[in-house]
C-alpha positions as CSV (number, residue, x, y, z in Angstrom):
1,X,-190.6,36.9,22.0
2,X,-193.6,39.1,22.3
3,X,-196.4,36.5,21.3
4,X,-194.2,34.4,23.9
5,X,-194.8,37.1,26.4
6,X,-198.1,37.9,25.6
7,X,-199.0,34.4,25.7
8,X,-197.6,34.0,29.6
9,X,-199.5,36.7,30.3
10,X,-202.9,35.7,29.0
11,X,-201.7,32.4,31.2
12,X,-201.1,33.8,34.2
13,X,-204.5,35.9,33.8
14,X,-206.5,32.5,33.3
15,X,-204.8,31.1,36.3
16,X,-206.2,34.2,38.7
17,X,-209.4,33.6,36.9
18,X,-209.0,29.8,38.0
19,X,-209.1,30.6,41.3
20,X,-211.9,32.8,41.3
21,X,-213.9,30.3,40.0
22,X,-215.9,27.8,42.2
23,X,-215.9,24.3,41.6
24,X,-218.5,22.8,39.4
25,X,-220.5,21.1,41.9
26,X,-221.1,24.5,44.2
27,X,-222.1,26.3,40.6
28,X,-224.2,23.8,39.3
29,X,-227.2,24.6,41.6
30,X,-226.9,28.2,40.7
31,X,-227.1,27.6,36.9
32,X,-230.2,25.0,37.3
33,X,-232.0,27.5,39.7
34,X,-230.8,30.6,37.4
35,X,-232.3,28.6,34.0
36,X,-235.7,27.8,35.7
37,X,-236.5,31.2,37.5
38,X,-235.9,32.7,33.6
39,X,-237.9,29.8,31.8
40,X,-240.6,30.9,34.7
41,X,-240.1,34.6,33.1
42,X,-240.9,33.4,29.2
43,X,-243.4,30.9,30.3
44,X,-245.3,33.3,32.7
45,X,-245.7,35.6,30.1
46,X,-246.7,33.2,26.9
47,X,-248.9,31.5,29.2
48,X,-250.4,34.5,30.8
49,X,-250.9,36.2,27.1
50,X,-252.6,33.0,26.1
51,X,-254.6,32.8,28.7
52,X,-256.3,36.7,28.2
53,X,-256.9,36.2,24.6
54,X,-258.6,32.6,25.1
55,X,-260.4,33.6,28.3
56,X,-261.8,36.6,25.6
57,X,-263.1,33.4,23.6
58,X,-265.5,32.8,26.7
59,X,-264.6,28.8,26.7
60,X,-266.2,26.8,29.5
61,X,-264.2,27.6,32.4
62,X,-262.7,24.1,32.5
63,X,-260.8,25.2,29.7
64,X,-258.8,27.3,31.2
65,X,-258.3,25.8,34.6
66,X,-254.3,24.0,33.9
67,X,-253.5,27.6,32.1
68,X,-255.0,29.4,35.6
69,X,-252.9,26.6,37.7
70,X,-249.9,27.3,35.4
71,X,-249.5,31.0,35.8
72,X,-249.5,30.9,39.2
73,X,-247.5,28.5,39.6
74,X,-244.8,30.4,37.2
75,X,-245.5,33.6,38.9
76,X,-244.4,31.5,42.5
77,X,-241.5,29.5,40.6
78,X,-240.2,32.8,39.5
79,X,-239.7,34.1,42.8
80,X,-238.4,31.1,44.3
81,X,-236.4,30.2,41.8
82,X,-234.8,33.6,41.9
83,X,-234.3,33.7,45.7
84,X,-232.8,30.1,46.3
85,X,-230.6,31.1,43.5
86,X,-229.0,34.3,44.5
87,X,-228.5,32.1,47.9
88,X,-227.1,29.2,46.0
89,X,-224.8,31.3,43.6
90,X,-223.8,33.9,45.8
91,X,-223.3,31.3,49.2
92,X,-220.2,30.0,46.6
93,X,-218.5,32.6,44.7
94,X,-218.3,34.6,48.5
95,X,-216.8,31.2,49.9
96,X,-214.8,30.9,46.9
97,X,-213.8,34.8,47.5
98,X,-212.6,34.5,50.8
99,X,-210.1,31.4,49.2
100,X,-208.9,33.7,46.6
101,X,-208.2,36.8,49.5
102,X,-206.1,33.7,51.2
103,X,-204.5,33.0,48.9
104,X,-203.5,36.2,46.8
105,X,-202.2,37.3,50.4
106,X,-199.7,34.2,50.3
107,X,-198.6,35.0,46.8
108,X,-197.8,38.8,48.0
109,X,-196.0,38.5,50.8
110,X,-192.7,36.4,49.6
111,X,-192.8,39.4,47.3
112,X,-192.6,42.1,50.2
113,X,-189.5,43.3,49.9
114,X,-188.1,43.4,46.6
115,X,-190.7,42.3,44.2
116,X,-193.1,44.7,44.3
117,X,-191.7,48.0,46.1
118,X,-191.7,50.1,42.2
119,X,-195.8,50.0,42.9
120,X,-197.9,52.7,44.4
121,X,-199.3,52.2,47.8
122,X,-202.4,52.4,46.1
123,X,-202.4,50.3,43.4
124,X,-201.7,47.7,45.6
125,X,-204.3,48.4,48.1
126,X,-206.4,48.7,44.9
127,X,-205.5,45.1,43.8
128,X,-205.9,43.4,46.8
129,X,-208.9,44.8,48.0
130,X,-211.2,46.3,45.1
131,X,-209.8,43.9,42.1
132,X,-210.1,40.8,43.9
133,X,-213.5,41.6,45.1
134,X,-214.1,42.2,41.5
135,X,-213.0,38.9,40.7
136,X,-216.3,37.3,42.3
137,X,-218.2,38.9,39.7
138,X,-216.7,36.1,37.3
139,X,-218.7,33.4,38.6
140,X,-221.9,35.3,39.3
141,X,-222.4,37.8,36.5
142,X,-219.9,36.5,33.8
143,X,-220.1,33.1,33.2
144,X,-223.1,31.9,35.4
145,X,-225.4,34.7,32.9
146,X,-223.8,33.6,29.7
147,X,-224.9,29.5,30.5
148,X,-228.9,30.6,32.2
149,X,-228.9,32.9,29.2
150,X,-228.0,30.4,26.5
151,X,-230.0,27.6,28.0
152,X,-233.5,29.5,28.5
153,X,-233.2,31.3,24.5
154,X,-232.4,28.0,23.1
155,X,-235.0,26.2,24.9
156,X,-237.5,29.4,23.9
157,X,-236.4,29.4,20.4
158,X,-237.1,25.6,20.5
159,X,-240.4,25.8,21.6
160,X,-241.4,28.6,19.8
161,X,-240.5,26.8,16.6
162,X,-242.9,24.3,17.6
163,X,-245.4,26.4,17.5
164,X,-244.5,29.2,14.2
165,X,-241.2,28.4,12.4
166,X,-241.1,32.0,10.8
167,X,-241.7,33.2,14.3
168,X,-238.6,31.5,15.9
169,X,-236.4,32.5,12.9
170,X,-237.8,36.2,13.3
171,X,-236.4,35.9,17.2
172,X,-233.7,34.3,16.4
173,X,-232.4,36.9,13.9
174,X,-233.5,40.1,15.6
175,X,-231.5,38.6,18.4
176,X,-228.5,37.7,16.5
177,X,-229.2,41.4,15.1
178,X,-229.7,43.7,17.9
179,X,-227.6,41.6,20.5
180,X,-224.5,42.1,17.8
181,X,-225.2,46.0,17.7
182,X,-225.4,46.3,21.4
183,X,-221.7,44.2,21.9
184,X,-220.3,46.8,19.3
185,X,-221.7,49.6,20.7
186,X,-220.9,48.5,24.3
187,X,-217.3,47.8,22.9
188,X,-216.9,51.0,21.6
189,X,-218.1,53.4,24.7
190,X,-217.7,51.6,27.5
191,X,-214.5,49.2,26.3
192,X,-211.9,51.2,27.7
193,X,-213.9,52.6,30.7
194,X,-213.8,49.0,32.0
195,X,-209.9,48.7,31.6
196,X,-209.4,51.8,33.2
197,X,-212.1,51.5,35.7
198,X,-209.6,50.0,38.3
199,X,-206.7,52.1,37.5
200,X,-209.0,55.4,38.5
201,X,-209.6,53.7,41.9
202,X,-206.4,52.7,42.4
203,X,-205.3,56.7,41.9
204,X,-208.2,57.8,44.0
205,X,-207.2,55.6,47.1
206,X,-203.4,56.3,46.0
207,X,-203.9,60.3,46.7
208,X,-206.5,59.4,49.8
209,X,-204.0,57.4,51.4
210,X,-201.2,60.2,51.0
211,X,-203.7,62.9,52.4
212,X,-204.1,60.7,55.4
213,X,-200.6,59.4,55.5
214,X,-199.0,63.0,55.4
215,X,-201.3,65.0,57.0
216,X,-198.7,66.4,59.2
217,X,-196.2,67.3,57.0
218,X,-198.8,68.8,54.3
219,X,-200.5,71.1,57.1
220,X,-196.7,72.1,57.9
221,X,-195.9,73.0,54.3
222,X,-199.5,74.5,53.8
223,X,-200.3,72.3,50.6
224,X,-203.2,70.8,51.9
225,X,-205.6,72.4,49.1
226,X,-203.3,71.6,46.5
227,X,-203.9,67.9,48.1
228,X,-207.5,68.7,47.8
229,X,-207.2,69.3,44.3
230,X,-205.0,66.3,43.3
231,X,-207.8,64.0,45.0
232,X,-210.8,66.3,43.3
233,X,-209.3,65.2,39.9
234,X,-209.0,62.0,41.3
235,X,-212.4,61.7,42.1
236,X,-213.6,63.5,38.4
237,X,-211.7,61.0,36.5
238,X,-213.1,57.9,38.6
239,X,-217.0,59.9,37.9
240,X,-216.1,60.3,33.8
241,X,-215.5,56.5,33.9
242,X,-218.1,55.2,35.4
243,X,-220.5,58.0,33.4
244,X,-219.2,56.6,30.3
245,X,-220.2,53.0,31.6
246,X,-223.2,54.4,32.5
247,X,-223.8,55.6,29.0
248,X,-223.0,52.5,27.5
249,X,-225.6,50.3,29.5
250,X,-228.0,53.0,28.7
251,X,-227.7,52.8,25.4
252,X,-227.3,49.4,25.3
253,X,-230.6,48.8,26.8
254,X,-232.2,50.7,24.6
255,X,-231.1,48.8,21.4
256,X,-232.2,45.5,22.8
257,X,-235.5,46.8,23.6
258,X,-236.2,48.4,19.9
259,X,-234.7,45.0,18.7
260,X,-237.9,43.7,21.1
261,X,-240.5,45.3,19.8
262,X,-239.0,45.3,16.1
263,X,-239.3,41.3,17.0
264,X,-242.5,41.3,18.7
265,X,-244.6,43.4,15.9
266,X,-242.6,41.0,12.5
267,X,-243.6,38.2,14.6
268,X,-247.5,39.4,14.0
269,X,-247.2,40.6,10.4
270,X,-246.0,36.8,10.0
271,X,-248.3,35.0,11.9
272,X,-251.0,37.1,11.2
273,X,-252.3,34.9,7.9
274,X,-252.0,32.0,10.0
275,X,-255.1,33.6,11.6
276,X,-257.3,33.3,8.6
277,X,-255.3,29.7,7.3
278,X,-256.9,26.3,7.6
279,X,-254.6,23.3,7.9
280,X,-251.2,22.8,9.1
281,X,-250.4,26.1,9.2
282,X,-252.9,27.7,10.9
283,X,-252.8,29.3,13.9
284,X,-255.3,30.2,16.7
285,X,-255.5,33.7,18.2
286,X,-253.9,32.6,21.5
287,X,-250.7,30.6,19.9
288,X,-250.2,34.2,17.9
289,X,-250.8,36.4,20.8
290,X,-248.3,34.3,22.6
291,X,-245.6,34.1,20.0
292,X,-246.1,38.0,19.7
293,X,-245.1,39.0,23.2
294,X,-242.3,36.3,24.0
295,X,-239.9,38.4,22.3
296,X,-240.2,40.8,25.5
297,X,-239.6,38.2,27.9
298,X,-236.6,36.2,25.4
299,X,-234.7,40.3,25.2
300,X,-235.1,40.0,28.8
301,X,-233.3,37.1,29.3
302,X,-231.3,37.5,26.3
303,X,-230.3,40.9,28.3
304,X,-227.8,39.4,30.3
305,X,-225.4,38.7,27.9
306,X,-224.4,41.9,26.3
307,X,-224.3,42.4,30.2
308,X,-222.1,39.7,31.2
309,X,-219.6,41.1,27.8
310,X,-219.2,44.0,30.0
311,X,-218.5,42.6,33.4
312,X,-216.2,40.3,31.2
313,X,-214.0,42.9,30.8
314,X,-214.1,44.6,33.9
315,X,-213.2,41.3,35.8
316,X,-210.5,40.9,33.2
317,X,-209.2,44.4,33.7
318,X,-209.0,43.2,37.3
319,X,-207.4,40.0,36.4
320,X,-204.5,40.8,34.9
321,X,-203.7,43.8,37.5
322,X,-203.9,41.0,40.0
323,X,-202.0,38.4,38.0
324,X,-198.9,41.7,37.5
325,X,-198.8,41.4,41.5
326,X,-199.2,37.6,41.8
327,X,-198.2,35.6,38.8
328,X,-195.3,38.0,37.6
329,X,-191.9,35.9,37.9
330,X,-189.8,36.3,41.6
331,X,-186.7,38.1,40.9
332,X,-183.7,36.0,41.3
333,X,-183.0,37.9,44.7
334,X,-185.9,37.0,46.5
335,X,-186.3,33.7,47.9
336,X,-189.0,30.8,46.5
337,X,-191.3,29.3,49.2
338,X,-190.7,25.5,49.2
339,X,-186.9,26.6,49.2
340,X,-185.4,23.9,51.9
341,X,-188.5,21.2,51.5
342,X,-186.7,18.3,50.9
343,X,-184.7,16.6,54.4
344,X,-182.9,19.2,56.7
345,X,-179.7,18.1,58.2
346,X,-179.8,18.0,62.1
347,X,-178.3,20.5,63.4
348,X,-174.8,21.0,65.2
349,X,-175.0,21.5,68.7
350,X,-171.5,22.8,68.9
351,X,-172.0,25.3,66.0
352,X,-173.0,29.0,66.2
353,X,-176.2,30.2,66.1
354,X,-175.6,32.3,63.1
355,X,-172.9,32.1,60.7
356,X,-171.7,33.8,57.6
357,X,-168.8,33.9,55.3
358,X,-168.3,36.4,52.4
359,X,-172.0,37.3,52.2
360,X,-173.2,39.1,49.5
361,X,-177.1,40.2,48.9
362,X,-178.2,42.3,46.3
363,X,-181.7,44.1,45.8
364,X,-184.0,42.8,43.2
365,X,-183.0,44.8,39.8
366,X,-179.9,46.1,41.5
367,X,-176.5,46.0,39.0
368,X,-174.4,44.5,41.9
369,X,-174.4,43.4,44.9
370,X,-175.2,46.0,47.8
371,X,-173.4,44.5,50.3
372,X,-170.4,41.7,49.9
373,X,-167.8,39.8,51.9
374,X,-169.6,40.1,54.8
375,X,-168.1,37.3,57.5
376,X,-169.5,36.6,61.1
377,X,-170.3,34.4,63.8
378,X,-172.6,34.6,66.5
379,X,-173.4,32.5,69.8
380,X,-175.8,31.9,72.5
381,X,-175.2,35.1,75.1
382,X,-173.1,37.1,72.3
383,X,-173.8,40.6,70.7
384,X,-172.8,41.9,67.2
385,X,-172.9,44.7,66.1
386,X,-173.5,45.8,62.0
387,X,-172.2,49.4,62.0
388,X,-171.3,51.7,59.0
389,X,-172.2,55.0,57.2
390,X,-175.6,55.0,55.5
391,X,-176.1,52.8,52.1
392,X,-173.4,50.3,53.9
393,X,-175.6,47.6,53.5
394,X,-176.7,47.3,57.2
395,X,-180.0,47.0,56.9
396,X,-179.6,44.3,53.3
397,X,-177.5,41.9,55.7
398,X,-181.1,41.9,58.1
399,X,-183.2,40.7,55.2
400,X,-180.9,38.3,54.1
401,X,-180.7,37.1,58.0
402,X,-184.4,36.3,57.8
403,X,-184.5,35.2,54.0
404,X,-186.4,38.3,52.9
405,X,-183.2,38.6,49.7
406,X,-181.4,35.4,48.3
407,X,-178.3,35.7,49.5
408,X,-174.5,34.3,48.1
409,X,-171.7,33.0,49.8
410,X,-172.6,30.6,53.2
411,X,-174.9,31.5,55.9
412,X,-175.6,28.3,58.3
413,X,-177.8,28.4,61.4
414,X,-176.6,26.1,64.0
415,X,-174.2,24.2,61.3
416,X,-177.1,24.4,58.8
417,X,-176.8,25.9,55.7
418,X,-180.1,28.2,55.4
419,X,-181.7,27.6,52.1
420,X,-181.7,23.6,53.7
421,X,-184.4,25.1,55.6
422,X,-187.8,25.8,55.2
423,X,-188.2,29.7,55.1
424,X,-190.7,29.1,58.3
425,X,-188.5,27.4,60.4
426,X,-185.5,29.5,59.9
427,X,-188.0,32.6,60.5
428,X,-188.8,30.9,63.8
429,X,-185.4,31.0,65.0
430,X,-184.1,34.4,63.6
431,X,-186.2,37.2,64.4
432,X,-186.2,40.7,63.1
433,X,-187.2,43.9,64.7
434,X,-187.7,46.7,61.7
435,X,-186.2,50.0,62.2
436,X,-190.1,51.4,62.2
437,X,-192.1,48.1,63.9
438,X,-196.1,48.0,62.7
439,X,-198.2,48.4,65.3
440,X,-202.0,47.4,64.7
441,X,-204.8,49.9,65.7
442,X,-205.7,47.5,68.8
443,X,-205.1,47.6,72.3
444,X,-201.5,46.3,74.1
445,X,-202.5,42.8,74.6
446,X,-203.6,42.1,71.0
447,X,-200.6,44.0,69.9
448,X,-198.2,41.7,72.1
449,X,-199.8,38.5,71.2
450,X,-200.0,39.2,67.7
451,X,-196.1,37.4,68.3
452,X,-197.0,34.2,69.4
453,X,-199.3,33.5,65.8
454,X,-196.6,35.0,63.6
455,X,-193.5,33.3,64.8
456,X,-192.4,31.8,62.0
457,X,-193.7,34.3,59.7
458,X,-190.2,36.9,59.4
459,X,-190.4,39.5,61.9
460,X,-191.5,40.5,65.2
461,X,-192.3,44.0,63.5
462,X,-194.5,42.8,60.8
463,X,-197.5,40.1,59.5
464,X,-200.9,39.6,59.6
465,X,-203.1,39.7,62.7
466,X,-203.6,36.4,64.2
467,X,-203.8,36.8,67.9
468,X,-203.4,33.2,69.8
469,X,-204.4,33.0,73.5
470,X,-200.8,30.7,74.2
471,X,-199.6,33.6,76.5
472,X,-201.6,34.8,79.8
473,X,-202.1,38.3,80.7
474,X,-199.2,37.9,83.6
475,X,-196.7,36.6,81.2
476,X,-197.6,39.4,78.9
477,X,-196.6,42.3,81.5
478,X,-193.7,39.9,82.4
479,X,-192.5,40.5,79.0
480,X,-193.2,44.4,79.0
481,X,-191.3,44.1,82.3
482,X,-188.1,43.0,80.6
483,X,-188.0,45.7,77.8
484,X,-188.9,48.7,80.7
485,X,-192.3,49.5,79.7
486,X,-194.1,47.2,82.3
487,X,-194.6,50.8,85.1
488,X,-195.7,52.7,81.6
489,X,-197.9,50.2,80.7
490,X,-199.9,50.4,84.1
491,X,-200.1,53.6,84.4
492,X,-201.9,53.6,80.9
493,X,-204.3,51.5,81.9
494,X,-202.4,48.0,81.7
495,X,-202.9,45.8,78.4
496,X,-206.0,47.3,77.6
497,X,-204.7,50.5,76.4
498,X,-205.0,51.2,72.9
499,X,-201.7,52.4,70.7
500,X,-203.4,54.0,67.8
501,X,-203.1,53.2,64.4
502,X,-199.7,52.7,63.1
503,X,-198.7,53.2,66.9
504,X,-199.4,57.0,66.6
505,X,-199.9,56.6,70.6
506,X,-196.7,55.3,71.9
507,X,-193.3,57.2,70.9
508,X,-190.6,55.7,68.6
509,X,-188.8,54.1,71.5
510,X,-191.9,52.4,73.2
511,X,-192.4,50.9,69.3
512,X,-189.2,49.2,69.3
513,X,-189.4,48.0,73.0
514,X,-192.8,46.4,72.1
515,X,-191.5,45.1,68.9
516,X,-188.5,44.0,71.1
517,X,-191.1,42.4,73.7
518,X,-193.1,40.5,70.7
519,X,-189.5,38.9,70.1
520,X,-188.8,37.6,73.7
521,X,-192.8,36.2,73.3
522,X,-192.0,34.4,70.5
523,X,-188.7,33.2,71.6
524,X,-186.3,33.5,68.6
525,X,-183.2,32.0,69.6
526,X,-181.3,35.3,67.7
527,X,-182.9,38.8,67.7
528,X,-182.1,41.2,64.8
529,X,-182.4,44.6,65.7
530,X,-182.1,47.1,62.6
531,X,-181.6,50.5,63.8
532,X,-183.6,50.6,66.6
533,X,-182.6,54.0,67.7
534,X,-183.6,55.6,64.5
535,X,-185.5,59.1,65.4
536,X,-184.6,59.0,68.9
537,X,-182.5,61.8,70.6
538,X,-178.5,60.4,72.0
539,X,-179.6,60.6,75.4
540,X,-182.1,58.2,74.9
541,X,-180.6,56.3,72.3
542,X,-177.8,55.2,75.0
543,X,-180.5,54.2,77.2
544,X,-183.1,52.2,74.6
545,X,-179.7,50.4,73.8
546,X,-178.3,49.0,76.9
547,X,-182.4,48.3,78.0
548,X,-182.9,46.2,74.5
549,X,-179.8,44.2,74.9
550,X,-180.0,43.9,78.4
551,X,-183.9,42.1,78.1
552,X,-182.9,39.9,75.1
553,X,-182.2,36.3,77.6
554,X,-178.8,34.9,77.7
555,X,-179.1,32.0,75.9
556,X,-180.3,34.2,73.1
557,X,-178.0,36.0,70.7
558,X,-178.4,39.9,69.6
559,X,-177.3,41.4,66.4
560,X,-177.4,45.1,66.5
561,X,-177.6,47.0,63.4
562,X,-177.3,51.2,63.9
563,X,-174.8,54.2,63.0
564,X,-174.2,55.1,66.1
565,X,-171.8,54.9,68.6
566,X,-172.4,52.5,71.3
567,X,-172.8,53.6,75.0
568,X,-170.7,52.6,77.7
569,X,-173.0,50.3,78.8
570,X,-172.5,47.7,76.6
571,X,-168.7,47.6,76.4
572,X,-168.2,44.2,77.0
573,X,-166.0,41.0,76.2
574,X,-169.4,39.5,74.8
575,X,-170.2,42.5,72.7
576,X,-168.4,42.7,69.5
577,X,-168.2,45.1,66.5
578,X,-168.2,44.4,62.7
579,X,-168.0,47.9,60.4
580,X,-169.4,47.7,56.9
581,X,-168.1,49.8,54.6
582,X,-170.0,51.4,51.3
583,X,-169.6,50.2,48.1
């Protein structure tokens, strides 16, 4: 069972590293520019070597006119070589980036809630953000090094044995030699720095995000500086890994360069007989001075690779924190994309808009079901209301409503059984409004017609930023007209006021009548309203109540979640009550 495990896991890792990757045609250019701006490095330097010590022999200067031609010419290719390269290489793994952001977001959020709520704020902040951008480095300083690298030593080794066998196999082994020592060594130091590299960033941001988060409640408990301190270690262990990395490619570099000039002087204790031979095997004083210093420019090249090893397991580190987010199997409770795909049944025109018979939803990891035989029915112009004491299962019934949790029993939306539809569509005609609503750190408008892009998406409270341009400034303060903020909104400075981030500018009721207003943009048939008085004080409660059911359009149905008592407002013939009870 564990090799199975182990053997999913090192699957799912490959598949995140899959989509990191490029396709072959946008890296090929990057690998062909990469080889030739480092064959320019080795062959600028034989070449240039060559040409000192034969220019010393005072030839007639049409001797050395193809060497001059040459080394310039290496000396230019290297720099262009280099520079369409970095365009070429980087111009793909950044397209390829902003894929793998895409679609790592889509593989999150059918996990939001349920499959990941046991993780940190941070970590998961840390994944998306600083693992996938560590991801690109597969492309560009991982595999792309590891091919240029291999090509241009092979092809110097090649050459080299043209000219001085013993000289090649001298390179070949000090290479072999030195490269081996500075893997170990590398391995040894830095190994575990690089697997934990992410996890200290993902503990620094963790405490960075609480300080921020709580800031409030820490000044009101006075333990700000022992905040302070939790984020000073934070940032100490983060330092102490990347020292130790540090130290590692320090001394890394330093074995490959002894391993250089151990290479460079055997190669002229070899060749130097050659000097003195006749025949075959002798050698002139430029060949030899050129075989001596292309050691330097080979470890150069050669360089890369104990490099790349490193990044390797960096970008592996960040992998498989990815994949535990991504590629981790869905619980059972939450509902599969594709879920509905195949032909819907057409809906009944004489049914309810929303109808359930002995419900039950559990929580992903939960031992039973936290709410059961739950039965309703709702219709166009009609009210329910979900009450009960706290841990009732109020709030559970809401997800399931918008197919956040997998649900048991029947629940058919206009005579449709839900999981026969698409997750989309039925998000398009139930809408939720969260007890807390997110508001973005943008001004009204953008705010309001963040809606009209995210219908479809779950819930008028939540989803990524998207704003269309469907909905015109006038229909906008129409709709903050029917929730009772249009007069507030004007005074502010109409839709150009800002609400601060999270919403820290408007109170808890203005949140819920914007979230309330994003729903009657988006025109859900049925509005779900999860405890919209929550942190409000009775007095206003009563009136936030009758003012959110009151703008919701009577062809549209309401279900009302909350614990409180409902107002006299809304006693009514089309208002109707369902208690939930605990356990």
């Amino acid at each position: 069972m564990e090799s199975r495990s182990t053997a999913a896991g090192e699957a799912a890792v490959e598949r995140v590293l899959r989509r990191a990757m490029p396709s072959r045609p946008a890296r090929a250019p990057g690998v062909v520019l990469g080889a030739l701006a480092d064959g320019c490095v080795v062959g600028l330097l034989a070449l240039s070597m060559w040409l000192i010590v034969r220019a010393g022999e005072q030839p007639p200067i049409l001797h050395l006119t193809f060497a001059i031609v040459g080394v310039r010419a290496l000396a230019i290719g290297r720099a262009a070589f280099r520079y369409t390269e970095r365009l070429a290489s980087h111009n793909a793994a950044l397209a390829q980036l902003a894929e793998l952001r895409v679609s790592t977001f889509e593989a999150l959020v059918p996990r939001v809630p349920g499959a990941i709520e046991s993780r940190r704020r941070g970590e998961v902040l840390a994944a998306f953000v600083d693992d996938v951008d560590q991801l690109q480095d597969e492309p560009l300083r991982v595999r792309q090094p590891i091919l240029v690298s291999g090509i241009v030593v092979g092809l110097s080794l090649l050459v080299l044995a043209l000219v001085s066998p013993p000289a090649a196999l001298i390179l070949a082994a000090s290479l072999l030699v030195s490269g081996g020592a500075a893997a170990w060594l590398s391995e040894r130091i830095a190994g575990r720095s690089d697997r934990e590299l992410s996890a200290a960033r993902a503990a620094l941001l963790d405490t960075l995000l609480e300080r921020f988060a709580a800031a409030e409640v820490l000044a009101a408990f006075g333990a700000q500086n022992l905040q302070r301190r939790r984020i000073a270690a934070a940032e100490e262990r983060l330092a102490r890994v990347q020292l130790r990395r540090s130290r590692a490619a320090g001394l890394t570099g330093a074995i490959l360069a002894l391993g250089s000039g151990a290479a460079s002087l055997l190669i002229l204790l070899a060749a130097a007989p050659a000097l003195h031979a006749e025949g075959p095997g002798a050698l002139s004083a430029p060949l030899v001075a050129a075989a001596v210093v292309v050691p330097a420019a080979v470890f150069e090249v050669f360089a890369q690779l104990p490099a790349a090893l490193a990044a390797r397991r960096t970008v592996r580190a960040s992998a498989e924190r990815v994949a535990e987010l991504t590629e981790a199997p869905m619980p059972p409770e939450v509902p599969r994309e594709g879920a509905g795909s195949g032909a819907v049944p057409r809906p009944d025109p004489a049914a309810p808009l929303v109808e359930v018979r002995d419900l039950s939803v559990s929580h992903p990891g939960a031992p039973a079901p936290s709410v059961s035989g739950v039965s309703f029915a709702v219709r166009a112009g009609e009210t329910l209301v979900l009450t009960g004491e706290s841990g009732a299962g109020k709030s559970t019934v809401a997800l399931a409503l918008v197919r956040l949790l997998e649900y048991g029993g029947d629940y058919r939306v206009r005579g449709v059984e839900a999981r026969d539809l698409p997750i989309r569509e039925l998000r398009s005609i139930v809408g939720l409004c969260e007890q807390t609503p997110h508001l973005f750190d943008a001004d009204l408008r953008q705010n309001l017609k963040f809606a009209l892009d995210s219908a479809g998406r779950g819930a008028s409270g939540s989803g990524a930023v998207g704003a269309s341009d469907a909905a015109s400034d006038g229909e906008l303060m129409a709709a903050l007209d029917r929730v009772g903020l249009g007069e507030w909104a004007r005074d502010r400075g109409g839709l150009d006021s800002p609400v601060g981030e999270r919403g820290a500018l408007v109170s808890g009721g203005q949140a819920q009548r914007i979230a309330l207003a994003r729903a009657i943009l988006a025109d859900f048939p049925v509005v779900v309203l999860d405890e919209p008085t929550a942190g409000v004080d009775r007095q206003l409660a009563d009136r936030l109540l009758v003012d959110l059911i009151g703008a919701v359009p009577e062809d549209r149905a309401v279900i009302l979640i909350t614990h409180t008592e409902l107002p006299e407002g809304l006693a009514d013939s089309r208002v109707r009550r369902l208690e939930l009870s605990a356990g």
